[in-house]
mmCIF file of the N, C-alpha and C atoms, coordinates in Angstrom:
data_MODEL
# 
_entry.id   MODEL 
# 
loop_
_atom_site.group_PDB 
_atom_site.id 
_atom_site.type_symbol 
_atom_site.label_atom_id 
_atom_site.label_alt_id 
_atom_site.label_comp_id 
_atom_site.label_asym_id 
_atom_site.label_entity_id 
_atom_site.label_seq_id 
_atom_site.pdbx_PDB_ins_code 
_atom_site.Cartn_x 
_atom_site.Cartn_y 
_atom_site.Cartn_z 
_atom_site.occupancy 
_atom_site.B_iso_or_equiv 
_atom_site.pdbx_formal_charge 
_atom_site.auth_seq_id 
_atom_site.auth_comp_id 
_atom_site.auth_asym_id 
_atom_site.auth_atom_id 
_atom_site.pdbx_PDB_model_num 
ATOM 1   N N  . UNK A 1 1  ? 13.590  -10.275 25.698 1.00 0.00 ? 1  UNK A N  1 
ATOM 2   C CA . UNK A 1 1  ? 13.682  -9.101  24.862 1.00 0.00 ? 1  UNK A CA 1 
ATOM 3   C C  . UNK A 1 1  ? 12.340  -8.924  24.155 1.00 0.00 ? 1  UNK A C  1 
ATOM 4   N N  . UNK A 1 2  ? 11.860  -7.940  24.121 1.00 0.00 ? 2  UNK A N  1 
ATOM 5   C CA . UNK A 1 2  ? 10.524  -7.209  23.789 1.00 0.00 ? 2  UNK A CA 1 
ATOM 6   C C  . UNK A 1 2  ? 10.693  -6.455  22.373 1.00 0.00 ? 2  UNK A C  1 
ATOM 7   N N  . UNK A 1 3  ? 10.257  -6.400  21.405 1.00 0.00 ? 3  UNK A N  1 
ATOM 8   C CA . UNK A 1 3  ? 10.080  -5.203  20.352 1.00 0.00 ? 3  UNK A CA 1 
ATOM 9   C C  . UNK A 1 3  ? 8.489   -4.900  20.692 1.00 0.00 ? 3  UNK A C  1 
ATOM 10  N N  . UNK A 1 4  ? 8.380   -3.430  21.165 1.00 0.00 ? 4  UNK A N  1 
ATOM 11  C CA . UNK A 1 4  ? 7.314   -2.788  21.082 1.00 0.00 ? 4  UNK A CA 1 
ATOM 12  C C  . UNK A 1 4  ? 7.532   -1.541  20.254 1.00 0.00 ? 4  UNK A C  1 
ATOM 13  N N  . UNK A 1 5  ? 6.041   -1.418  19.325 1.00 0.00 ? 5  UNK A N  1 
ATOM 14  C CA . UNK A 1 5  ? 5.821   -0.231  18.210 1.00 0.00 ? 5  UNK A CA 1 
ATOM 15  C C  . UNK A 1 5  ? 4.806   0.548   19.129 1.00 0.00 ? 5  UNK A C  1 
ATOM 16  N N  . UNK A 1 6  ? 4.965   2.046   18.722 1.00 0.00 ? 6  UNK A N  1 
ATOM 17  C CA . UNK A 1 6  ? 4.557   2.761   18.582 1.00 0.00 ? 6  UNK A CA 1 
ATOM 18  C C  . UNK A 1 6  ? 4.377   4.545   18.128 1.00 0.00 ? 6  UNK A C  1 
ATOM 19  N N  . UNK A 1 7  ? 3.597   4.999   18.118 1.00 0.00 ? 7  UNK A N  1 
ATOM 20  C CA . UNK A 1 7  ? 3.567   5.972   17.247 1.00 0.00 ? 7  UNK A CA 1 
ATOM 21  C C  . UNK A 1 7  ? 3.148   7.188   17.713 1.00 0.00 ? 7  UNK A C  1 
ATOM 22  N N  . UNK A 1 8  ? 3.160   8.547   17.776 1.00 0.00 ? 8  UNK A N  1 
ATOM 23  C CA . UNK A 1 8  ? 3.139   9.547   18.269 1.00 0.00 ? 8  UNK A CA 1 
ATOM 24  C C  . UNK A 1 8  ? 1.462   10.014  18.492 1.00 0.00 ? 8  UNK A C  1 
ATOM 25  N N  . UNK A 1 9  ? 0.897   9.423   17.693 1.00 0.00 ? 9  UNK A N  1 
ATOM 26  C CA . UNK A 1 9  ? -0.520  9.393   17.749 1.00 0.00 ? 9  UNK A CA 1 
ATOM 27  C C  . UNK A 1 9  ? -1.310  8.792   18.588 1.00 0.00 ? 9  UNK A C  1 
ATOM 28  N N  . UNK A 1 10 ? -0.589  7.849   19.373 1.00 0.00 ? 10 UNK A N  1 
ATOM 29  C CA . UNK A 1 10 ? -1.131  6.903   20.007 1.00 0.00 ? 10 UNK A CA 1 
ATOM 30  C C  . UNK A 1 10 ? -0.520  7.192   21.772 1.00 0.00 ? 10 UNK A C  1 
ATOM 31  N N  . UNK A 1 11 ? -0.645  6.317   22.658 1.00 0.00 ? 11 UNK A N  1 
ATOM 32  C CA . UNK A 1 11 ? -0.462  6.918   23.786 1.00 0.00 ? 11 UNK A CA 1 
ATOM 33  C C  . UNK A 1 11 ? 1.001   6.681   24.127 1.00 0.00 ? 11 UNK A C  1 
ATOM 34  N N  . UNK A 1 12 ? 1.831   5.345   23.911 1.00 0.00 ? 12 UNK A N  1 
ATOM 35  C CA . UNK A 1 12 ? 2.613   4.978   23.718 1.00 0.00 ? 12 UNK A CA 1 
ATOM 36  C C  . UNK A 1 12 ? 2.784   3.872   22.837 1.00 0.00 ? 12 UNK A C  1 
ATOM 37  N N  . UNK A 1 13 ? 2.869   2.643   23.211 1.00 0.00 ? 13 UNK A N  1 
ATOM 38  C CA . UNK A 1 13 ? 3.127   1.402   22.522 1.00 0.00 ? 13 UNK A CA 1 
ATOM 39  C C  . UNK A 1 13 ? 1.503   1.106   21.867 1.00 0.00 ? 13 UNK A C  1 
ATOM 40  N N  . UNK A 1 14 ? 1.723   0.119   20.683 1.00 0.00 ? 14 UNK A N  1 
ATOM 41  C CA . UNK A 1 14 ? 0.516   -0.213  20.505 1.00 0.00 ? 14 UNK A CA 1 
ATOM 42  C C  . UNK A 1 14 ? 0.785   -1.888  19.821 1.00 0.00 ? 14 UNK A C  1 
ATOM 43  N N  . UNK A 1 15 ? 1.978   -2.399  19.579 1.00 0.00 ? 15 UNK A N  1 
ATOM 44  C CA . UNK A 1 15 ? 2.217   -3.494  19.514 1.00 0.00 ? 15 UNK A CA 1 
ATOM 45  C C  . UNK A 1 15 ? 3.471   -4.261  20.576 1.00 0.00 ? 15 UNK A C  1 
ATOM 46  N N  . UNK A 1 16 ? 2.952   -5.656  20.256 1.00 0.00 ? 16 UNK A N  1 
ATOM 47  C CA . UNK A 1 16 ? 3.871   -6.249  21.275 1.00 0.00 ? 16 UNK A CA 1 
ATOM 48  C C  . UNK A 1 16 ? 4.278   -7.627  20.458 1.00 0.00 ? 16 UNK A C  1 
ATOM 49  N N  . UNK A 1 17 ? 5.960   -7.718  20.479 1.00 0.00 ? 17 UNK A N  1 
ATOM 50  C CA . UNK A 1 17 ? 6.746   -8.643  20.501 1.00 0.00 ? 17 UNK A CA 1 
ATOM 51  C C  . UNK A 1 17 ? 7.751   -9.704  20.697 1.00 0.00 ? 17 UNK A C  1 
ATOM 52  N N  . UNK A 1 18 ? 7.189   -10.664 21.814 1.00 0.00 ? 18 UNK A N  1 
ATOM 53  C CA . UNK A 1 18 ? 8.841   -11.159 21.879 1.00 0.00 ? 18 UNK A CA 1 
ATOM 54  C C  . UNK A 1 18 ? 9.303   -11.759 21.029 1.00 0.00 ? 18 UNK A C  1 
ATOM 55  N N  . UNK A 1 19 ? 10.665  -11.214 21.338 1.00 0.00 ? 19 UNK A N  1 
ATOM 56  C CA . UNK A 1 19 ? 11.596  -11.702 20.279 1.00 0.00 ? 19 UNK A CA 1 
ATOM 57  C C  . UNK A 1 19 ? 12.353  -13.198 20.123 1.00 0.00 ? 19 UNK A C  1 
ATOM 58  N N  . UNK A 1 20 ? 12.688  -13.921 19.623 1.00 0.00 ? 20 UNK A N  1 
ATOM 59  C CA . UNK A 1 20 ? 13.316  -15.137 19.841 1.00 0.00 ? 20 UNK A CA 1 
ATOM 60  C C  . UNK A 1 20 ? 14.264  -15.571 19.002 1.00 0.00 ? 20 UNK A C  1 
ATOM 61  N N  . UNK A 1 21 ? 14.960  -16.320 19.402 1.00 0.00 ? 21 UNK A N  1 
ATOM 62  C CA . UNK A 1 21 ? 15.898  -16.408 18.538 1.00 0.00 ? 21 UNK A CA 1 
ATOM 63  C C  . UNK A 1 21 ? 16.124  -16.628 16.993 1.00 0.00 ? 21 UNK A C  1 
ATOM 64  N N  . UNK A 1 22 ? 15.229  -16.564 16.334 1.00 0.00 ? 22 UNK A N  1 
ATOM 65  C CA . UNK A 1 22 ? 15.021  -16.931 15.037 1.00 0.00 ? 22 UNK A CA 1 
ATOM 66  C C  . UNK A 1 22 ? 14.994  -15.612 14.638 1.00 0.00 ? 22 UNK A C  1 
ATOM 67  N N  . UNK A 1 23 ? 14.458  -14.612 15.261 1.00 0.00 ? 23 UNK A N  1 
ATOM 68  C CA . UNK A 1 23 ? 14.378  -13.241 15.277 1.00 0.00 ? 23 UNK A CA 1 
ATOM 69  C C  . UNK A 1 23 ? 15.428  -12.769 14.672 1.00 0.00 ? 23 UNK A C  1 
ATOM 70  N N  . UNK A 1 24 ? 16.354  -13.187 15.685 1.00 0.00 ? 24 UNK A N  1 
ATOM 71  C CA . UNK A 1 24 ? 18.071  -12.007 15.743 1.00 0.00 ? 24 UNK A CA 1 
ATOM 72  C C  . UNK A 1 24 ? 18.609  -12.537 14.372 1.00 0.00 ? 24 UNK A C  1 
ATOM 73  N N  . UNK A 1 25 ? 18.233  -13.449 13.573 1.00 0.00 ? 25 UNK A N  1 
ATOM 74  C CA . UNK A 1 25 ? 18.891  -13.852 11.630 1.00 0.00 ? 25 UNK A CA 1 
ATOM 75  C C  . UNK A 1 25 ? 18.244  -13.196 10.721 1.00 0.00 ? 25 UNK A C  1 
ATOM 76  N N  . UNK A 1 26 ? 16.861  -13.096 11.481 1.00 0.00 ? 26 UNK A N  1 
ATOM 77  C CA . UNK A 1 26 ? 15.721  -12.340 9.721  1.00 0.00 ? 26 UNK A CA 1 
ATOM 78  C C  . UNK A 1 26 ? 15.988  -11.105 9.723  1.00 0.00 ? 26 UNK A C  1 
ATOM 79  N N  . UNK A 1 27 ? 15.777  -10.635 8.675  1.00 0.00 ? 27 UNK A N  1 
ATOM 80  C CA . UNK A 1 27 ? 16.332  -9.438  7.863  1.00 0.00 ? 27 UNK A CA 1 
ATOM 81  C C  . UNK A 1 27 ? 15.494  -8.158  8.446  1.00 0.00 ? 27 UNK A C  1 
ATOM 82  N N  . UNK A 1 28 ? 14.017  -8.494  9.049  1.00 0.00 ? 28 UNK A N  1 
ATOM 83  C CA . UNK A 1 28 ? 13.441  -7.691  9.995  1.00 0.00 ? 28 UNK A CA 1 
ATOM 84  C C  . UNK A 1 28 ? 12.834  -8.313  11.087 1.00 0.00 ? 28 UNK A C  1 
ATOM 85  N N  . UNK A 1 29 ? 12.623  -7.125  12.312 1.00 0.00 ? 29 UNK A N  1 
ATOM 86  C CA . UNK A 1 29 ? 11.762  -7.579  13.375 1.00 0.00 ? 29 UNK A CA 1 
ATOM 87  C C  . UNK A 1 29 ? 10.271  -7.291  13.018 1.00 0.00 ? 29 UNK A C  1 
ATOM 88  N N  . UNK A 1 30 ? 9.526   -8.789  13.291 1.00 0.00 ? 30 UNK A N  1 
ATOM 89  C CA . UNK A 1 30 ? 8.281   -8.332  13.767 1.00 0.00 ? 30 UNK A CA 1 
ATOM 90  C C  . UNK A 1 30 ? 7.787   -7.634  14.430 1.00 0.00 ? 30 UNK A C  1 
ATOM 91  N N  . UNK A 1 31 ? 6.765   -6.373  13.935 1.00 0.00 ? 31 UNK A N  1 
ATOM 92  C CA . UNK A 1 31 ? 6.120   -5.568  14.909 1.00 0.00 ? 31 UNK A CA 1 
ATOM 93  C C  . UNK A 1 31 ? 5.311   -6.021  15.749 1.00 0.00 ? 31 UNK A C  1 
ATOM 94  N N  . UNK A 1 32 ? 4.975   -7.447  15.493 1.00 0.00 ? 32 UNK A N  1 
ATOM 95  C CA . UNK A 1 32 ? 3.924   -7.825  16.813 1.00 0.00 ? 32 UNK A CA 1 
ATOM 96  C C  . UNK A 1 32 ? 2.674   -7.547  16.395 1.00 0.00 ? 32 UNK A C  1 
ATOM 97  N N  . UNK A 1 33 ? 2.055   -8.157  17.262 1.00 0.00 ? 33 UNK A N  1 
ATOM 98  C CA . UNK A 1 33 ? 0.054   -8.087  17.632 1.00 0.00 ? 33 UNK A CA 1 
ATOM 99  C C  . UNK A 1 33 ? -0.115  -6.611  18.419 1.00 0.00 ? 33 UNK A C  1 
ATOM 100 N N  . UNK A 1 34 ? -1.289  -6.113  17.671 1.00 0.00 ? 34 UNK A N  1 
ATOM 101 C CA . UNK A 1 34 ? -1.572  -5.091  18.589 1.00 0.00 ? 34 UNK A CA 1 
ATOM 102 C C  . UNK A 1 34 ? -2.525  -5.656  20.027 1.00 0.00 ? 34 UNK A C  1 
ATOM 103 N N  . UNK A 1 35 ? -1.953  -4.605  21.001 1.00 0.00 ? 35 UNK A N  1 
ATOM 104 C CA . UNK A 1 35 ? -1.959  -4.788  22.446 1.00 0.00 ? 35 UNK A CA 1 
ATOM 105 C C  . UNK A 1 35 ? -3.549  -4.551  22.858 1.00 0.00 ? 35 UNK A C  1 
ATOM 106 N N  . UNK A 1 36 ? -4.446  -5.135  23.128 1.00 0.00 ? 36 UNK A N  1 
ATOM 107 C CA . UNK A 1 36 ? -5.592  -4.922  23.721 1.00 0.00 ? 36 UNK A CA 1 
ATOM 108 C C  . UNK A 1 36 ? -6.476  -3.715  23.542 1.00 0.00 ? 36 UNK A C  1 
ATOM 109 N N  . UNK A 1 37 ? -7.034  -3.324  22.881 1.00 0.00 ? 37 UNK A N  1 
ATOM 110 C CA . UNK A 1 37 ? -7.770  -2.756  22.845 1.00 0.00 ? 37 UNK A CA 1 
ATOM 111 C C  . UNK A 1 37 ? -7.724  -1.559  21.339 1.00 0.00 ? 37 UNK A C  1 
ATOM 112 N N  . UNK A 1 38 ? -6.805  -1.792  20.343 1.00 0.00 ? 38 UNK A N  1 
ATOM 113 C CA . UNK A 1 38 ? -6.213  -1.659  19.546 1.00 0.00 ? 38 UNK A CA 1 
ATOM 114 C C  . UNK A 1 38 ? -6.347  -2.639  18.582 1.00 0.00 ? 38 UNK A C  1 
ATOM 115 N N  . UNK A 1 39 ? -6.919  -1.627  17.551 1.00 0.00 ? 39 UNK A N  1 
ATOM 116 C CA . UNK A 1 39 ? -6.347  -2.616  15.620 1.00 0.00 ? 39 UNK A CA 1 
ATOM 117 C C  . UNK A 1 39 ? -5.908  -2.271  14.929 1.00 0.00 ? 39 UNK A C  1 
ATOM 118 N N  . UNK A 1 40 ? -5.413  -2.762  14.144 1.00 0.00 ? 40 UNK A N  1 
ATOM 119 C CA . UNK A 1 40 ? -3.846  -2.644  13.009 1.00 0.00 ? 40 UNK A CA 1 
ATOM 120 C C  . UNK A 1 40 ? -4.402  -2.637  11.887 1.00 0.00 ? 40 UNK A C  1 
ATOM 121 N N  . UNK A 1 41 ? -4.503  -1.988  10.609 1.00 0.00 ? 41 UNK A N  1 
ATOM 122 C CA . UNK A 1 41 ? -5.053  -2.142  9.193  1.00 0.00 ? 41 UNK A CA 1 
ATOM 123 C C  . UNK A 1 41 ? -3.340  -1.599  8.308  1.00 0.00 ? 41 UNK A C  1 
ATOM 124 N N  . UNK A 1 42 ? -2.738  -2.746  7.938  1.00 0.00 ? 42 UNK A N  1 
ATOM 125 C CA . UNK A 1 42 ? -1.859  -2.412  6.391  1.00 0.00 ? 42 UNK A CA 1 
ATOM 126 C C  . UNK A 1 42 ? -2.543  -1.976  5.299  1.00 0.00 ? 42 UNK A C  1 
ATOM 127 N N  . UNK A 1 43 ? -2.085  -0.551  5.011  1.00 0.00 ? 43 UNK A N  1 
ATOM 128 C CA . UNK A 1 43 ? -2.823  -0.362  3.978  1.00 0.00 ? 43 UNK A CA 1 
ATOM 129 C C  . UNK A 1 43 ? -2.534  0.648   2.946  1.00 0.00 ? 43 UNK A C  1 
ATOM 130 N N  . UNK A 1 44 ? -2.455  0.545   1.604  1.00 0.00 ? 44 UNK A N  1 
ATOM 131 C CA . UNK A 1 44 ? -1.796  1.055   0.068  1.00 0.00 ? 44 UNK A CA 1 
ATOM 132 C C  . UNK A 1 44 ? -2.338  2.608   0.227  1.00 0.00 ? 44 UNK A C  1 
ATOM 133 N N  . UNK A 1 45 ? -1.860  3.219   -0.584 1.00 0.00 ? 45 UNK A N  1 
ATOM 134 C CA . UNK A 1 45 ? -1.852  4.603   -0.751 1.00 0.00 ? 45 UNK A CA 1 
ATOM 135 C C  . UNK A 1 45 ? -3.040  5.290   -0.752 1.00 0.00 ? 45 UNK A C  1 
ATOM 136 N N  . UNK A 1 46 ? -3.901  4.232   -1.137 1.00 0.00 ? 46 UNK A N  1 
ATOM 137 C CA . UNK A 1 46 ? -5.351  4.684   -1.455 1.00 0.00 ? 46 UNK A CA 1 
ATOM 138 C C  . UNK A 1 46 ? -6.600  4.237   -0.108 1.00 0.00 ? 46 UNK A C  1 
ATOM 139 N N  . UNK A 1 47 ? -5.526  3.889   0.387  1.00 0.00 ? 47 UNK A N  1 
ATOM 140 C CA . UNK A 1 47 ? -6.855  3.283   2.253  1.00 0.00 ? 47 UNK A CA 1 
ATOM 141 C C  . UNK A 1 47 ? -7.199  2.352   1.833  1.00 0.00 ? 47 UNK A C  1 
ATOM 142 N N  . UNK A 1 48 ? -7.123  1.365   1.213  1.00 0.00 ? 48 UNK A N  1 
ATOM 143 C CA . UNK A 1 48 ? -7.012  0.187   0.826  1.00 0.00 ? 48 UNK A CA 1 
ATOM 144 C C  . UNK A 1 48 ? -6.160  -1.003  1.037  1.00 0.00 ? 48 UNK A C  1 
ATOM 145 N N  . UNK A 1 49 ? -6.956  -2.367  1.883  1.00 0.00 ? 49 UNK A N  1 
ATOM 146 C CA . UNK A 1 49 ? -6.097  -3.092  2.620  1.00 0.00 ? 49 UNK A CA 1 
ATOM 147 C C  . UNK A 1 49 ? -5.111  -3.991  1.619  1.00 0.00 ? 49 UNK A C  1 
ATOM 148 N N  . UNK A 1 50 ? -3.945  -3.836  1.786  1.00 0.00 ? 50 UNK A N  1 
ATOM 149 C CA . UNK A 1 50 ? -2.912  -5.030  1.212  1.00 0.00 ? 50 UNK A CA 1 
ATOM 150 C C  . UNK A 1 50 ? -3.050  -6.436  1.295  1.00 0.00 ? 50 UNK A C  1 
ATOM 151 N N  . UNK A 1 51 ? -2.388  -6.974  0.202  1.00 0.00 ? 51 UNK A N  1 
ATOM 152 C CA . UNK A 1 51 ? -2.402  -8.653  0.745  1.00 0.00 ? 51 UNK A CA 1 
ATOM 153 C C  . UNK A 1 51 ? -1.288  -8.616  1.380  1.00 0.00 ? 51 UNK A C  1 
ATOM 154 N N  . UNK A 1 52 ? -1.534  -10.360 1.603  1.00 0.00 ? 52 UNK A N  1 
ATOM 155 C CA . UNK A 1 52 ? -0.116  -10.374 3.116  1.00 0.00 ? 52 UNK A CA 1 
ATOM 156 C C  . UNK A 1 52 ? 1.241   -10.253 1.741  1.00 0.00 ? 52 UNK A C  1 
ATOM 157 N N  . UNK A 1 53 ? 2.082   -10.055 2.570  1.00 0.00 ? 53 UNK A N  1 
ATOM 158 C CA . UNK A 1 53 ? 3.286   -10.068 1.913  1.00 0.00 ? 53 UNK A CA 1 
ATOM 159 C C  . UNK A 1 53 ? 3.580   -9.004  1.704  1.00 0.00 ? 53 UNK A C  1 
ATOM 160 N N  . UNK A 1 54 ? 2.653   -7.710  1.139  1.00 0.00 ? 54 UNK A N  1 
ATOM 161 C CA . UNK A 1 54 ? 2.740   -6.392  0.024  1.00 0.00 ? 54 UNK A CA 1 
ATOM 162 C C  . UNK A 1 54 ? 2.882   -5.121  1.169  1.00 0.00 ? 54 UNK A C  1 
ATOM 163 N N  . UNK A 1 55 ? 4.225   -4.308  0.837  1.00 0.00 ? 55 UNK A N  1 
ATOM 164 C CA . UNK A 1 55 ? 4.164   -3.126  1.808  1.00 0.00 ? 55 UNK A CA 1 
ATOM 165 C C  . UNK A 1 55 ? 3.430   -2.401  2.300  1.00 0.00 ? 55 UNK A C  1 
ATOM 166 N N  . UNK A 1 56 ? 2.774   -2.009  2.720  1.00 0.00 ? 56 UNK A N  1 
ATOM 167 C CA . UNK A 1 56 ? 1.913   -0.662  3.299  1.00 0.00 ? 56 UNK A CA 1 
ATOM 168 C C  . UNK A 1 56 ? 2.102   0.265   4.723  1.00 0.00 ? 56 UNK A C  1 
ATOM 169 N N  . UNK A 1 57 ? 1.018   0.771   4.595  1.00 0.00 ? 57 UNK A N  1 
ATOM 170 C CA . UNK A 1 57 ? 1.444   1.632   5.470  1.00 0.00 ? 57 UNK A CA 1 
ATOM 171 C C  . UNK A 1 57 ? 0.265   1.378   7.152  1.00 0.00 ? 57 UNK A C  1 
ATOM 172 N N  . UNK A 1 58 ? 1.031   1.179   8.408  1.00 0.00 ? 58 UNK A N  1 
ATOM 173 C CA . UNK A 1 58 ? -0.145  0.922   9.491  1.00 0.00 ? 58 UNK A CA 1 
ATOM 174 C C  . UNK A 1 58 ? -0.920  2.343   9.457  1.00 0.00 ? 58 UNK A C  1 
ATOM 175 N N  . UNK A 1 59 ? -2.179  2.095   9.903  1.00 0.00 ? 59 UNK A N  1 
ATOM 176 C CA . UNK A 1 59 ? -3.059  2.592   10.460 1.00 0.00 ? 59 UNK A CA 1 
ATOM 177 C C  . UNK A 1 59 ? -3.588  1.866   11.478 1.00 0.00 ? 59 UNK A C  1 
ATOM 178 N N  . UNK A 1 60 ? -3.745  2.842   12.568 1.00 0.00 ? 60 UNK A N  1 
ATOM 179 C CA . UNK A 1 60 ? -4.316  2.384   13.849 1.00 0.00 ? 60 UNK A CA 1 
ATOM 180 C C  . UNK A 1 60 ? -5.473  2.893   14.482 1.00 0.00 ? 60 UNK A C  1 
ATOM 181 N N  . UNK A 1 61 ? -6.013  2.201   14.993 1.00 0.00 ? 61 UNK A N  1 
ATOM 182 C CA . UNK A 1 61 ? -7.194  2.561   15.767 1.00 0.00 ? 61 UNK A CA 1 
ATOM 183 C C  . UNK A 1 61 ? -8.060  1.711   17.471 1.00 0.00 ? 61 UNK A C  1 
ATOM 184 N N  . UNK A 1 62 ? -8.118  2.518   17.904 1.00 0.00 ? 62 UNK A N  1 
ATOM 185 C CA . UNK A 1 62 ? -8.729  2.023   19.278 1.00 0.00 ? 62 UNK A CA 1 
ATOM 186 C C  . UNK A 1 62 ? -8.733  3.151   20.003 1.00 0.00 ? 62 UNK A C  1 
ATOM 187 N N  . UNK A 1 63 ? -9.148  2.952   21.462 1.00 0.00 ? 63 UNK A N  1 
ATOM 188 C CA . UNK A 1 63 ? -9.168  3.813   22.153 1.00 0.00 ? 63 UNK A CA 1 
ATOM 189 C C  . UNK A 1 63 ? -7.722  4.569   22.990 1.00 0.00 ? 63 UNK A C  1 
ATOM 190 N N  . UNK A 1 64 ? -6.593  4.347   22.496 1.00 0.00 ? 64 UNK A N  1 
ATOM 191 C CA . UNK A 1 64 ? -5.829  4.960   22.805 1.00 0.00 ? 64 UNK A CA 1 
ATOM 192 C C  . UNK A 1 64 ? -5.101  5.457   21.910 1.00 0.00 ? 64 UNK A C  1 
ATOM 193 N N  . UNK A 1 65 ? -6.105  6.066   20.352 1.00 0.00 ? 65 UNK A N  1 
ATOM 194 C CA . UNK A 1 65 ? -5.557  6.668   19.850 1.00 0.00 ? 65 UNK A CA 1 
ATOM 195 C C  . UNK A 1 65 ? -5.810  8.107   19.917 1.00 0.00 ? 65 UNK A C  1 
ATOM 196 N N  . UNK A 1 66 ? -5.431  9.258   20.047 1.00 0.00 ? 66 UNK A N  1 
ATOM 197 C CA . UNK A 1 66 ? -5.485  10.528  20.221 1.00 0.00 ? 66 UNK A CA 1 
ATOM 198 C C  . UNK A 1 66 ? -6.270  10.985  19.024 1.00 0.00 ? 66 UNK A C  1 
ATOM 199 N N  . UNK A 1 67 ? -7.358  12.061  19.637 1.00 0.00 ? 67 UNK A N  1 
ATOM 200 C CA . UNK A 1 67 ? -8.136  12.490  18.806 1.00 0.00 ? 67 UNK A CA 1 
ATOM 201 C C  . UNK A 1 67 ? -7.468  13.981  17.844 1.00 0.00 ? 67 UNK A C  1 
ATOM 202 N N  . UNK A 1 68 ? -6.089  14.188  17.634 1.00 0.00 ? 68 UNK A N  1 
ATOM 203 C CA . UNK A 1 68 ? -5.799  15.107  17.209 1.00 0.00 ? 68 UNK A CA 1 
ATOM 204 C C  . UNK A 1 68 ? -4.543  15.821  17.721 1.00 0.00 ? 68 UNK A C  1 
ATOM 205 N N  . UNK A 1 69 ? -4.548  16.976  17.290 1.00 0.00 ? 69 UNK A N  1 
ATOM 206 C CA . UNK A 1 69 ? -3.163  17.684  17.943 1.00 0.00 ? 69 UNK A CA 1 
ATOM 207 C C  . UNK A 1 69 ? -3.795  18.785  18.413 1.00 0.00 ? 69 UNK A C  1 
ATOM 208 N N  . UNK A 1 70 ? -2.808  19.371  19.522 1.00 0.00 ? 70 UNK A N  1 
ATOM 209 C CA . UNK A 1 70 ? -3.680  20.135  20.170 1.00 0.00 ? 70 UNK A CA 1 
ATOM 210 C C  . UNK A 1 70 ? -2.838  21.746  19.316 1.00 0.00 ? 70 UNK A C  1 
ATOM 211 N N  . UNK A 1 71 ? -3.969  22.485  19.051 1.00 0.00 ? 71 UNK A N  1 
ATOM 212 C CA . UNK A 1 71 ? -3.634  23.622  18.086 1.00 0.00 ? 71 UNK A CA 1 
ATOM 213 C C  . UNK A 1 71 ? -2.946  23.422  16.849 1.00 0.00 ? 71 UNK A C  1 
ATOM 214 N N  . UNK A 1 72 ? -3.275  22.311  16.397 1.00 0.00 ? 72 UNK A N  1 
ATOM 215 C CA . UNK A 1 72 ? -2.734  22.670  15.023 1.00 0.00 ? 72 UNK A CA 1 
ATOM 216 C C  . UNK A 1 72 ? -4.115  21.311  14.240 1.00 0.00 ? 72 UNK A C  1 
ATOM 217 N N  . UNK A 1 73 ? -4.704  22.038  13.721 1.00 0.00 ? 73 UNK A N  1 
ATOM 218 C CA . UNK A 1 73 ? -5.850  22.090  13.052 1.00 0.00 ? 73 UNK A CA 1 
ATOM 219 C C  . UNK A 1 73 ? -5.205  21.353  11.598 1.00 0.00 ? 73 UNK A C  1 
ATOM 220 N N  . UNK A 1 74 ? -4.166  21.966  11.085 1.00 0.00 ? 74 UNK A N  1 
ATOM 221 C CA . UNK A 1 74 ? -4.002  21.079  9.083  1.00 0.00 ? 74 UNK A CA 1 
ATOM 222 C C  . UNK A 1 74 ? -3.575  19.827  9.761  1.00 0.00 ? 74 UNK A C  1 
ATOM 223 N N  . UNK A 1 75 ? -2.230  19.698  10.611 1.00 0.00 ? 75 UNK A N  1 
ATOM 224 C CA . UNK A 1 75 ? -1.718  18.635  10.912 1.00 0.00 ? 75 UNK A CA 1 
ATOM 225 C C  . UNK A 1 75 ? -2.991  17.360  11.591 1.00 0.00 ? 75 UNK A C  1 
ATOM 226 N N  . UNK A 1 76 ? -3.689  17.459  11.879 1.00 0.00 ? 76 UNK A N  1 
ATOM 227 C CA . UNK A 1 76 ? -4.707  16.899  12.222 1.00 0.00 ? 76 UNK A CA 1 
ATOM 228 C C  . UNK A 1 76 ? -5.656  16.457  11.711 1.00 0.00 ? 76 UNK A C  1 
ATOM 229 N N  . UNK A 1 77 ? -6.487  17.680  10.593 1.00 0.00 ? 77 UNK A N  1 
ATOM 230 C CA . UNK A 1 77 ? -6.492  17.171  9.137  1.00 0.00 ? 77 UNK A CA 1 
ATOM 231 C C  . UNK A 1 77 ? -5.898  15.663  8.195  1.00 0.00 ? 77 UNK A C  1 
ATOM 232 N N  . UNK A 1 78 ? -4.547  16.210  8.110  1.00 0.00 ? 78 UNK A N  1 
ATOM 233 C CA . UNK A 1 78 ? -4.036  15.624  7.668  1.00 0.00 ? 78 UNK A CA 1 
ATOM 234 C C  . UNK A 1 78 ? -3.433  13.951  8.306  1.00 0.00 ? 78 UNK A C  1 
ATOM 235 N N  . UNK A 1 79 ? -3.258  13.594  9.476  1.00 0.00 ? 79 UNK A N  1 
ATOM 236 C CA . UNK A 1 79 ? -3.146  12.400  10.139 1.00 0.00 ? 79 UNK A CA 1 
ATOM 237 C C  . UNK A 1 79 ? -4.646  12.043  10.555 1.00 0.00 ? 79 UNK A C  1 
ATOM 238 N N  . UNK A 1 80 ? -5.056  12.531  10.795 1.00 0.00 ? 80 UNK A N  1 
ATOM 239 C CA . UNK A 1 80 ? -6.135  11.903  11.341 1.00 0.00 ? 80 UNK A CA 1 
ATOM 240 C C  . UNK A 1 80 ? -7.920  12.004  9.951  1.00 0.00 ? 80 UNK A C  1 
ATOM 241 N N  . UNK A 1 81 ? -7.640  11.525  9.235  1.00 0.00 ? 81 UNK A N  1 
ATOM 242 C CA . UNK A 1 81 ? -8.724  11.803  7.904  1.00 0.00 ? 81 UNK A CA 1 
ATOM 243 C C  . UNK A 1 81 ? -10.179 11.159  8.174  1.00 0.00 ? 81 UNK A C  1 
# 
């Protein structure tokens, strides 16, 4: 069993996890290592990286992240800063 993340911005998956049995008791699944060619930054409201432990939000980057949306200019703006 696999947990893979990913996000609409991206091409498909961008992390990878197997799962194991210690998995199926904790209260969440690990999202995994990002997949080759791809990096992961947790990070607070302000684009600023978290310590471990502290919620945030992913941001991703590599080459299979999409440079935008196609015709819509704010939304693009706005995800992609």
């Amino acid at each position: 069993l696999v947990n893979m993340y990913g996000i609409t911005e991206t091409t498909v998956h961008v992390t990878y996890q197997e799962i194991q049995p210690h998995h199926l008791t904790a209260p969440r699944l690990p999202a995994g290592r990002p997949l080759p060619g791809y990096h992961l930054y947790l990070l607070d409201e302000h684009g600023h990286p978290v310590p471990t432990g502290v919620p945030g939000e992913i941001h991703v980057a590599g080459g299979g992240l999409a440079r935008g949306y196609l015709h819509r200019p704010e939304l693009t703006a706005q995800r992609f800063p």
